[in-house]
LOLUMFI-884131 format. One record per residue (C-alpha): x, y, z; residue in three letters. Coordinates in Angstrom, 1 decimal, padded with zeros to 4 digits. Example, Ala and Ser with C-alpha at 12.3 -4.5 7.8 and 13.67 -1.06 7.14 Angstrom:
REM LOLUMFI-884131
px / py / pz / residuo
012.3 / -004.5 / 007.8 / Ala
013.7 / -001.1 / 007.1 / Ser
END
This chain:
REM LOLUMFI-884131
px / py / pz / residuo
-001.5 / -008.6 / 007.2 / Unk
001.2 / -010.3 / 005.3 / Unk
-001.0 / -011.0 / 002.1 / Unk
-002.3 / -007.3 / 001.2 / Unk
000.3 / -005.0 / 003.3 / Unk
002.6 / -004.7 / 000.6 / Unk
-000.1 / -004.4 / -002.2 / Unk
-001.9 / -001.0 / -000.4 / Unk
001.0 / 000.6 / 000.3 / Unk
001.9 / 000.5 / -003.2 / Unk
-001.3 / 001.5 / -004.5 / Unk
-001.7 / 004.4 / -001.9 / Unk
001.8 / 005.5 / -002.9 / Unk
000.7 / 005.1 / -006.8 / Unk
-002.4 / 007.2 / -006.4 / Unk
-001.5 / 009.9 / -003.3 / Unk
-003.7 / 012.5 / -004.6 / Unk
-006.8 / 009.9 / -005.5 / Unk
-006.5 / 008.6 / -002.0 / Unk
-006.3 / 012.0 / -000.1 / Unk
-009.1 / 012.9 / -001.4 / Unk
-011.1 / 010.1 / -000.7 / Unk
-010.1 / 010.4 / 003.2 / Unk
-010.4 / 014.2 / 003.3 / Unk
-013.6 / 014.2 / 001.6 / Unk
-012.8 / 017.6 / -000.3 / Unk
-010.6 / 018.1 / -003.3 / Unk
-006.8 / 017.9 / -003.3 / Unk
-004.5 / 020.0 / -005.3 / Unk
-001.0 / 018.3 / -004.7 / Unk
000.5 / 015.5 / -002.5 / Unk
003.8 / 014.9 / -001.3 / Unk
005.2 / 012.4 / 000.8 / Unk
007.5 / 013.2 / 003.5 / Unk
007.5 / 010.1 / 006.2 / Unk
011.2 / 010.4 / 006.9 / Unk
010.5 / 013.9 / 008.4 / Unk
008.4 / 012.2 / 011.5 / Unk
010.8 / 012.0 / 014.3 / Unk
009.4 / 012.3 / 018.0 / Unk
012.6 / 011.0 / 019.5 / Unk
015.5 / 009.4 / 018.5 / Unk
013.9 / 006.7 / 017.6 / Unk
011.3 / 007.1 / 013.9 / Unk
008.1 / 006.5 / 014.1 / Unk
007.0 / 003.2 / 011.6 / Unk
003.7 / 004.8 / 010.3 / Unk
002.2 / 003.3 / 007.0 / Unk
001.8 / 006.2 / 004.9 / Unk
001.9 / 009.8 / 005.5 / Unk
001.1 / 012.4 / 003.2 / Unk
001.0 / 016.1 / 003.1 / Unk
-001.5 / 017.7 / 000.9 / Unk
-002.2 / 020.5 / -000.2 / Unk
-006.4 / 021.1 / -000.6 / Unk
-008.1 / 023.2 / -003.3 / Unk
-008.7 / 026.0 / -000.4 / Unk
-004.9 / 026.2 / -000.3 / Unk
-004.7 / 024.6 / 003.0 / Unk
-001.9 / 022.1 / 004.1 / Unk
-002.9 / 018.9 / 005.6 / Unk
-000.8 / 015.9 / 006.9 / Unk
-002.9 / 013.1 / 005.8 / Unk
-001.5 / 009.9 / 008.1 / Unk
-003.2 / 006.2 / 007.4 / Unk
-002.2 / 003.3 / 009.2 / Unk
-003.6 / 000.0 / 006.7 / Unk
-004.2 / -002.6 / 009.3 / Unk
-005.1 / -006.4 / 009.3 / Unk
-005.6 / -009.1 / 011.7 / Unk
-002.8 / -009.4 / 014.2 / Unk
-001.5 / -006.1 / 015.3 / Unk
000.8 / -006.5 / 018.5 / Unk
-000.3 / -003.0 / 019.5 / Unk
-004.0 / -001.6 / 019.9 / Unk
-004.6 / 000.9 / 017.3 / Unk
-005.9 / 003.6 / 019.1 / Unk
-003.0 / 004.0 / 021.1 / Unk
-000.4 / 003.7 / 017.9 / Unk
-002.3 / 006.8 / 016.2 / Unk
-002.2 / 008.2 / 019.7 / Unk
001.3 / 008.0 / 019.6 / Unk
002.0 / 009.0 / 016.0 / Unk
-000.1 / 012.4 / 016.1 / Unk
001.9 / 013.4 / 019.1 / Unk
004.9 / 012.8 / 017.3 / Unk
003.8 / 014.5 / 014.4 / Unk
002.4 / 017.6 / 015.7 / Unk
005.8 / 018.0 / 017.7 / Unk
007.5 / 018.1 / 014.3 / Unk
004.7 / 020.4 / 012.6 / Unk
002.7 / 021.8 / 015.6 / Unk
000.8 / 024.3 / 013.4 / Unk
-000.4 / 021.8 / 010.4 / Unk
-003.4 / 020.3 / 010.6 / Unk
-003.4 / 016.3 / 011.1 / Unk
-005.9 / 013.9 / 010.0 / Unk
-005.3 / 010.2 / 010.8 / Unk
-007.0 / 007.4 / 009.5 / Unk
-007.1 / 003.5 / 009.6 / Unk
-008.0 / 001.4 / 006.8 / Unk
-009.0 / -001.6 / 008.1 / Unk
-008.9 / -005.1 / 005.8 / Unk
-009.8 / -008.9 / 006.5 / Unk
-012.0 / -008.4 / 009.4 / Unk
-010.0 / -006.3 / 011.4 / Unk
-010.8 / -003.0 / 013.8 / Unk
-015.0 / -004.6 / 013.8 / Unk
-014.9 / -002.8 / 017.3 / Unk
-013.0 / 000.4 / 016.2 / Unk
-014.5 / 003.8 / 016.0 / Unk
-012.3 / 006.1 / 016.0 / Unk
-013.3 / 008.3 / 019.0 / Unk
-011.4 / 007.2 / 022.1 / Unk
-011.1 / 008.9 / 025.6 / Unk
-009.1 / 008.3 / 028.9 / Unk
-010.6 / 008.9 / 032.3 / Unk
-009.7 / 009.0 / 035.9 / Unk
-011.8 / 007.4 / 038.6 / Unk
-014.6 / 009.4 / 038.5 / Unk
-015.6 / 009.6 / 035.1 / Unk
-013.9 / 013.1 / 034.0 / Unk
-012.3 / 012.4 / 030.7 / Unk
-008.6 / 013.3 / 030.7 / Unk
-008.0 / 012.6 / 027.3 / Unk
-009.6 / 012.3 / 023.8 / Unk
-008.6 / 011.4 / 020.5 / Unk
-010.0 / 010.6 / 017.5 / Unk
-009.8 / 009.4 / 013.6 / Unk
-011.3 / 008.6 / 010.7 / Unk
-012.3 / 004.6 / 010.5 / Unk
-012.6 / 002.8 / 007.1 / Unk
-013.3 / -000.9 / 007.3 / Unk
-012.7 / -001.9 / 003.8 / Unk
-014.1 / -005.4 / 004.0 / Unk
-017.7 / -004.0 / 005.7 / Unk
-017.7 / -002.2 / 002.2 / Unk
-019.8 / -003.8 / -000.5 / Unk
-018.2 / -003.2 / -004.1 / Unk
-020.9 / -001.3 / -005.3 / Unk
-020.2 / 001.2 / -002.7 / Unk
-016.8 / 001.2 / -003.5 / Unk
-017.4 / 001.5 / -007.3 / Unk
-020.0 / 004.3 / -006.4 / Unk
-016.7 / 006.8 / -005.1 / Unk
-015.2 / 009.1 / -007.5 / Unk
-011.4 / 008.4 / -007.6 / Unk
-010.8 / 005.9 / -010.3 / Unk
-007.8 / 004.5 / -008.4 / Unk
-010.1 / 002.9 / -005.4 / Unk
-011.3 / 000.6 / -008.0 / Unk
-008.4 / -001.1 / -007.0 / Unk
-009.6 / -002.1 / -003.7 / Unk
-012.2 / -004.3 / -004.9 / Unk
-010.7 / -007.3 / -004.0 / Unk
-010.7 / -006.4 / -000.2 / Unk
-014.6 / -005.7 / 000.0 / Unk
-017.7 / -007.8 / -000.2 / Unk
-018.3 / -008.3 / -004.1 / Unk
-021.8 / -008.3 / -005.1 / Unk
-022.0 / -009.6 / -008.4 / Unk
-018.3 / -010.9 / -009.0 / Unk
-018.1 / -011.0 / -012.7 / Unk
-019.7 / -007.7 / -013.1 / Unk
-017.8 / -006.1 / -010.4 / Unk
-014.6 / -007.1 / -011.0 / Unk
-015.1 / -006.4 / -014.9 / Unk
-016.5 / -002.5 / -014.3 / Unk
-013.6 / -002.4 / -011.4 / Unk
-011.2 / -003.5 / -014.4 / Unk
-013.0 / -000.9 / -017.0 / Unk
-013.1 / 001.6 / -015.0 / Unk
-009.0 / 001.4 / -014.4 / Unk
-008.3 / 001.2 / -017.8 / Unk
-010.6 / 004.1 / -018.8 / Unk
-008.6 / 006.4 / -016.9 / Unk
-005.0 / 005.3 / -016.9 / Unk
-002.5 / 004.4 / -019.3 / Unk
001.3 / 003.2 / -019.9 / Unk
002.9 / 001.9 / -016.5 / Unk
000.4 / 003.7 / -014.1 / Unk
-002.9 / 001.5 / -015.7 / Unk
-000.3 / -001.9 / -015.6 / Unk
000.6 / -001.1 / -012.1 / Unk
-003.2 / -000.6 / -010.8 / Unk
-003.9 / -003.8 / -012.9 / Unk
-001.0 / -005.9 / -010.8 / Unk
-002.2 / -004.8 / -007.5 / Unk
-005.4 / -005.1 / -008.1 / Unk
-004.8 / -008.8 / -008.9 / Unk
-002.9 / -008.8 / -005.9 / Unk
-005.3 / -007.7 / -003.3 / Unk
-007.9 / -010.4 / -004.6 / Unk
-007.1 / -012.8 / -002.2 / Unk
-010.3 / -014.8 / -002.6 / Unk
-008.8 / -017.9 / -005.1 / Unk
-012.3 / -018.1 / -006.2 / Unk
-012.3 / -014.2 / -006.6 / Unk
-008.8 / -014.1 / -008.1 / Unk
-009.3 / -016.2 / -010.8 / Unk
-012.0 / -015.0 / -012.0 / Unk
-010.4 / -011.3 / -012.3 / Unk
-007.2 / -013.0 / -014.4 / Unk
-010.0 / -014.6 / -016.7 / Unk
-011.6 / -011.1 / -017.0 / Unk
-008.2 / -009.6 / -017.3 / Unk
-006.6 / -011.7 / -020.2 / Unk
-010.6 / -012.1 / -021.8 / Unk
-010.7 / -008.6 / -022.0 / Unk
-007.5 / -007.2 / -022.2 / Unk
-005.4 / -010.2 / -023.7 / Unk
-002.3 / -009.4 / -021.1 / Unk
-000.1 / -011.5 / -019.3 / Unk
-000.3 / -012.1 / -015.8 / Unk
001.1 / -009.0 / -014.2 / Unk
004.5 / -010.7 / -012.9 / Unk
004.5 / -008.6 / -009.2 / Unk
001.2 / -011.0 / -009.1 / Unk
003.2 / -014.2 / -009.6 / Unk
005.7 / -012.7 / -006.7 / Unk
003.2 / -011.6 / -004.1 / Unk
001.4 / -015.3 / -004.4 / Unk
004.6 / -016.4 / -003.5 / Unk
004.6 / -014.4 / -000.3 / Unk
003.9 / -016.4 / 003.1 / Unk
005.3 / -020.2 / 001.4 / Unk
007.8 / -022.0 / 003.0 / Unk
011.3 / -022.1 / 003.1 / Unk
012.9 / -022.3 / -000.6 / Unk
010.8 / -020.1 / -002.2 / Unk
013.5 / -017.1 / -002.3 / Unk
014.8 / -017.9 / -004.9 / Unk
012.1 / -018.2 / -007.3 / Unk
011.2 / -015.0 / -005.9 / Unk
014.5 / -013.4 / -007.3 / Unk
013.6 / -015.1 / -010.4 / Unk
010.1 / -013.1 / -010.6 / Unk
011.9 / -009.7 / -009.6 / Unk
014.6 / -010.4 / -011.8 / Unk
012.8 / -010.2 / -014.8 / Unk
010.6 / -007.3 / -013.9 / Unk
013.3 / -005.6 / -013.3 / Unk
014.7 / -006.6 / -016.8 / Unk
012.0 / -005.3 / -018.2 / Unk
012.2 / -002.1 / -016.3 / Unk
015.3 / -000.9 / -016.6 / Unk
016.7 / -003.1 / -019.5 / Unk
019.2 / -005.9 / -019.0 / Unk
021.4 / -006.1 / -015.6 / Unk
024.8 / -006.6 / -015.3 / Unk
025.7 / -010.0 / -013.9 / Unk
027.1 / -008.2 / -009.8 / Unk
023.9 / -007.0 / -009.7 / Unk
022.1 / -010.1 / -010.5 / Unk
024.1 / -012.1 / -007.9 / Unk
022.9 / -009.4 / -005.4 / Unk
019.2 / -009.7 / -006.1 / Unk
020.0 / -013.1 / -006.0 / Unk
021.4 / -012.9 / -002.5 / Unk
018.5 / -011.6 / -001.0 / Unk
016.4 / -012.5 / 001.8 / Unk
012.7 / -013.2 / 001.9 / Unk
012.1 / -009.8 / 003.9 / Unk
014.5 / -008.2 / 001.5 / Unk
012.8 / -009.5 / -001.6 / Unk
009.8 / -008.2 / -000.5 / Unk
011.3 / -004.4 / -000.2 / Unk
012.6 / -004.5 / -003.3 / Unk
009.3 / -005.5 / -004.5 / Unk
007.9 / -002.4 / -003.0 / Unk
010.8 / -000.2 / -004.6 / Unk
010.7 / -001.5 / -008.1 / Unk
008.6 / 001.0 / -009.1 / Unk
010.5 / 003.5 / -008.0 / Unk
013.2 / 002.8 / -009.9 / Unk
013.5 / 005.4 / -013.0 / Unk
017.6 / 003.9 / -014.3 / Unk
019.9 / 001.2 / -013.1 / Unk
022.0 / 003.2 / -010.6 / Unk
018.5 / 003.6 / -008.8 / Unk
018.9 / -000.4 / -008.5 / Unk
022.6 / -000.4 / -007.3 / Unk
022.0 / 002.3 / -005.2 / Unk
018.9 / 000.7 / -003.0 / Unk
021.1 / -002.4 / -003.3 / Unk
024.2 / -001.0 / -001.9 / Unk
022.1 / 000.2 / 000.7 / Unk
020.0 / -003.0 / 001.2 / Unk
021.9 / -006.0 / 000.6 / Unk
025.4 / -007.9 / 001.6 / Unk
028.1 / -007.4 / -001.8 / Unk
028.4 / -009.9 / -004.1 / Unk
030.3 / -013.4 / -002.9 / Unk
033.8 / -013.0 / -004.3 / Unk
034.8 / -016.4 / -006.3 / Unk
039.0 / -017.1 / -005.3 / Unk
END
């Protein structure tokens, strides 16, 4: 789901606690996320998210959501299968709760209780996890949950009453949030309307109201899915948020972001935010990207 992968990601990562309990349905003291810690095998396991919260009873939880679109290679039952083997081998006494978020139509078959029999019937195997399909859910329903950060998500469900939706969505956000946390939930926000109709009217509502720019990771995830050409307007886009961010960059590190692929562009994207100073920047780069061309 090339258009809103990126987008819920960041806002689960921006909201861990919020989201955690939503899913678990009780509250959550504490969240921390540990998804380099999955190994199974040699080889890491590429879930979505994977949190590890700690509940108001005390209790430790691995909260694991896979956020799925149209067009997964793999069924999903058998990927969360797979990943809560692989988990519970590395934290066989924590308890795991897997869910899928399902967006654009996707999973209209999935419920989240699957089994495996032999030829007679006698079940040899059963699995199951929590099913959210975010675009079955009307906004009201959304708005009626708790968490201020699901507001958010309004753009992926089936808006009632746009204007009024997207505007209590909107208030709602900037009721209870502030600084860089209430601009971030405002940019994805944008970004997950991907209705033109629906998106347009959200920026009307959001410079009517709140008489701010366009959010520029908006202007960078519209450019997302274009053809060929389009990275380096792209670099433009991440260039300056990241001017803005971390204050003006030194002209190797420009030439890096420069440098960057499409795929690339899009991971740094996801990183900006967690960028606190500019050796945060070199260091992903270093990491992430070729070294600056050397001129003879």
């Amino acid at each position: 789901m090339p258009a809103t992968d990126h987008p819920l990601k960041r806002v689960f990562l921006l909201a861990p606690t919020a989201f955690a309990t939503w899913l678990l349905n009780e509250p959550v003291l504490s969240v921390t996320t540990r998804k380099d810690e999955i190994y199974g095998s040699p080889e890491a396991v590429d879930a979505d998210l994977v949190f590890f919260a700690t509940t108001a009873s005390q209790h430790e939880t691995i909260v694991h959501i896979e956020l799925q679109g149209v067009g997964s290679h793999r069924p999903m039952p058998l990927r969360v299968l797979e990943y809560n083997v692989r988990i519970l081998v590395q934290h066989p006494t924590t308890i795991v709760r897997s869910f899928v978020v399902y967006v654009g139509g996707a999973g209209a078959n999935d419920t989240g209780s699957h089994t495996r029999t032999d030829h007679h019937g006698h079940v040899l195997l059963a699995w199951q996890y929590g099913v959210i399909h975010l675009w079955k859910m009307t906004s009201e329903e959304l708005l009626a949950l708790d968490p201020p950060a699901l507001a958010v998500l309004i753009g992926q469900t089936k808006i009632v009453n746009p204007e009024r939706d997207l505007r209590l969505a909107m208030q709602r956000i900037y009721a209870h949030t502030e600084g860089e946390l209430r601009l971030n939930f405002f940019s994805e926000l944008l970004a997950l309307c991907t209705n033109q109709e629906i998106l347009a009217m959200a920026q009307q509502i959001y410079h009517h109201d709140y008489g701010l720019p366009e959010p520029l990771i908006v202007t960078l995830s519209r450019e997302e899915g274009r053809q060929e050409g389009r990275e380096e307007g792209r670099a433009s886009v991440l260039l300056r948020l990241l001017s803005r961010r971390l204050g003006p960059l030194p002209a190797p590190v420009v030439a890096q972001v420069q440098q960057l692929g499409s795929e690339r562009l899009l991971d740094l994207a996801d990183a900006i935010f967690d960028f606190a100073t500019l050796a945060d920047l070199t260091a992903w780069l270093a990491a992430y990207s070729p070294p600056p061309s050397q001129s003879a």
